[in-house]
C-alpha positions, -999 to +999 in steps of 0.1 A: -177-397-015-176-394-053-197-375-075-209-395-111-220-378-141-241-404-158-245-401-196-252-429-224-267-431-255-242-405-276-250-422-310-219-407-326-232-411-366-259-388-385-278-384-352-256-370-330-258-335-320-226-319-317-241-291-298-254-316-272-218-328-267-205-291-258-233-289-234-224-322-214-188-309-217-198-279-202-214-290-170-185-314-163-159-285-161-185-266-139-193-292-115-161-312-118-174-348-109-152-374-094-162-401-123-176-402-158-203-433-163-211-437-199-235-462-201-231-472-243-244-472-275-212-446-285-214-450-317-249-450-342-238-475-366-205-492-348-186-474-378-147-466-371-147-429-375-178-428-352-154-449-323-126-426-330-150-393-325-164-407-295-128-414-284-122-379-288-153-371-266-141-391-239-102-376-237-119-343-234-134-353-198-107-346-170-125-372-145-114-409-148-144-431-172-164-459-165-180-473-198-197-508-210-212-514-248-245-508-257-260-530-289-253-499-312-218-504-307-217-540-322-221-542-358-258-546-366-257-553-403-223-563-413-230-599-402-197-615-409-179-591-385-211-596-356-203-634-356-165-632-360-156-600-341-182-582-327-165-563-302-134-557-324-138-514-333-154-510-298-122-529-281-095-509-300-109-473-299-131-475-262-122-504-236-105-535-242-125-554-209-160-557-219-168-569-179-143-546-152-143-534-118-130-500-111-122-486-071-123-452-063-125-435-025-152-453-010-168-462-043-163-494-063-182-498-099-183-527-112-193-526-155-213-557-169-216-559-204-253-563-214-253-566-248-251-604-272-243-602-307-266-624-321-297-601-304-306-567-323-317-546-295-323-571-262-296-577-237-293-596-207-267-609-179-253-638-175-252-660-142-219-659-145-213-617-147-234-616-118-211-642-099-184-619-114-199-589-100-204-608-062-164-623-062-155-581-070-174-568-041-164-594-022-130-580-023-138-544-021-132-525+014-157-529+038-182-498+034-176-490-003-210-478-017-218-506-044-227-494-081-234-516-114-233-501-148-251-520-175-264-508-212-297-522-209-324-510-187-345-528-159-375-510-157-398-488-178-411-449-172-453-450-165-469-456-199-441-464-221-431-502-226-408-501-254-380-514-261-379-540-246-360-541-207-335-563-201-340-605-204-344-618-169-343-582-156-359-594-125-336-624-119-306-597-124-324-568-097-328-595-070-292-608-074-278-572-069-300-567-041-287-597-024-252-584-032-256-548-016-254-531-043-271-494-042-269-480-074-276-493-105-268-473-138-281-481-174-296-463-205-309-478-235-346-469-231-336-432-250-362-420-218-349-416-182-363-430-150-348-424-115-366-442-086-363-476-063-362-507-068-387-514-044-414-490-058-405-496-096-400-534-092-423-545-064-425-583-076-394-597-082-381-636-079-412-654-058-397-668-023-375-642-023-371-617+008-364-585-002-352-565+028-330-538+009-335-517-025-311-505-049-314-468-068-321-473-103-306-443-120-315-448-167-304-417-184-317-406-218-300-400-247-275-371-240-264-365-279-288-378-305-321-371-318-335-402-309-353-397-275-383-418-271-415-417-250-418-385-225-383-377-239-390-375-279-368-347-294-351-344-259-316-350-245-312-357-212-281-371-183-282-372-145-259-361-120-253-384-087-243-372-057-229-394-032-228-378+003-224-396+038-264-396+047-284-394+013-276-396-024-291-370-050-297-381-084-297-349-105-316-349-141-305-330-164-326-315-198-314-296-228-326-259-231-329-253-263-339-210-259-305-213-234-284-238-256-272-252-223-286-284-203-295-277-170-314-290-139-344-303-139-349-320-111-331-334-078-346-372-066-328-375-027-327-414-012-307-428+019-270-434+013-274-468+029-288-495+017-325-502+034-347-476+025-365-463+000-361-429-014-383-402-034-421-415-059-398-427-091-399-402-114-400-397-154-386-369-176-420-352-173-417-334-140-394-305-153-393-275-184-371-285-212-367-262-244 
């Protein structure tokens, strides 16, 4: 089964941290994953030249790429161009399909674009992405592990509530549950969280049996300075691991005496969908320079 290296939140622009880049560069030629996720916000400021140098980020990857927008990608203060075109830059230097599926060797993704350009920051899914999503994995083979990739996040680390998750995040949870789907990949919050669904989301839709759980892998910001909560002044990815009995969701943290990221911390649950894996888990647990 495929390996994933999970990163989001580059913020090409004044934050972005070149040196950060090299690093997640790095660990993708050592450990050689089978796919890239980039969850979005690319680009700081939605700016051309800031598409084009995350384009050139992404051609340096030798692994195909799985991306979706995040709300820094649409442009936030030239309003003409958010009503008219919103997706216009993004379209033209990342992905033309803001909602696609993607099937690999016992894997299929499928990306759902959270973001609305007439929000700032919140994001949500539509009923109809979600039926998008079902009709998708309704065609995949039978066994392929089932993974969404969204911008926006679901659920918070302990003690830190801001921003905002995703609108209707619990309406959106219970659907993929329902669906099969065991992974779940986002970023947004600048702060990662790896845990259940069960444990981080124990009340979902009311009437609602919940029987299975999906992993909830956010990453951090991999390439700015603007990590929030337990991550301020951090940079942060994970690293999932897909074998044939349990799935390991590496975090990784920036060293800043090693100039390297490296491993903080491995977070092991069940392959198959059903059970419930390792306590969720904040940045907090592991040494970063």
């Amino acid at each position: 089964m495929p390996d994933i290296l999970q990163v989001s939140d580059l913020h090409f622009g004044g934050v972005f941290l070149p040196d950060r880049a090299a690093g997640v560069h790095r660990v993708a030629e050592r450990r050689r994953p089978d796919v890239v996720v980039i969850a979005g916000d690319f680009t700081q400021r939605a700016r051309s030249r800031q598409f084009n140098a995350a384009r050139a980020f992404i051609d340096r990857f030798e692994a195909p790429i799985v991306v979706t927008p995040g709300n820094h990608d649409l442009p936030v203060y030239r309003l003409i161009e958010r009503t008219v075109a919103p997706y216009r830059k993004y379209r033209d230097s990342i992905e033309a399909s803001l909602d696609q599926v993607h099937s690999f060797d016992g894997l299929t993704i499928v990306a759902l674009n959270s973001t609305r350009p007439l929000r700032v920051t919140t994001g949500s899914l539509s009923s109809s992405q979600l039926d998008f999503a079902a009709d998708a994995f309704g065609r995949a083979p039978a066994g392929d592990l089932r993974i969404v990739v969204t911008h926006h996040h679901v659920a918070y680390p302990p003690a830190f509530r801001a921003p905002r998750a995703m609108i209707g995040g619990e309406r959106v949870v219970s659907r993929l549950e329902q669906l099969g789907v065991r992974v779940l990949l986002a970023g947004h919050l600048h702060s990662t969280l790896i845990g259940d669904s069960i444990r981080l989301m124990p009340r979902l839709v009311a009437g609602v049996a919940r029987r299975d759980g999906l992993i909830i892998s956010q990453s951090g910001t991999a390439t700015s300075t603007r990590g929030r909560g337990p991550e301020r002044g951090k940079n942060s990815f994970n690293y999932i691991s897909i074998g044939p009995e349990q799935t390991v969701v590496t975090h990784y943290g920036w060293n800043q005496s090693n100039q390297a990221f490296e491993s903080v911390a491995d977070h092991a649950f069940p392959s198959g969908a059903g059970a419930a894996g390792d306590e969720p888990a904040d940045a907090r647990g592991g040494e970063e320079g």
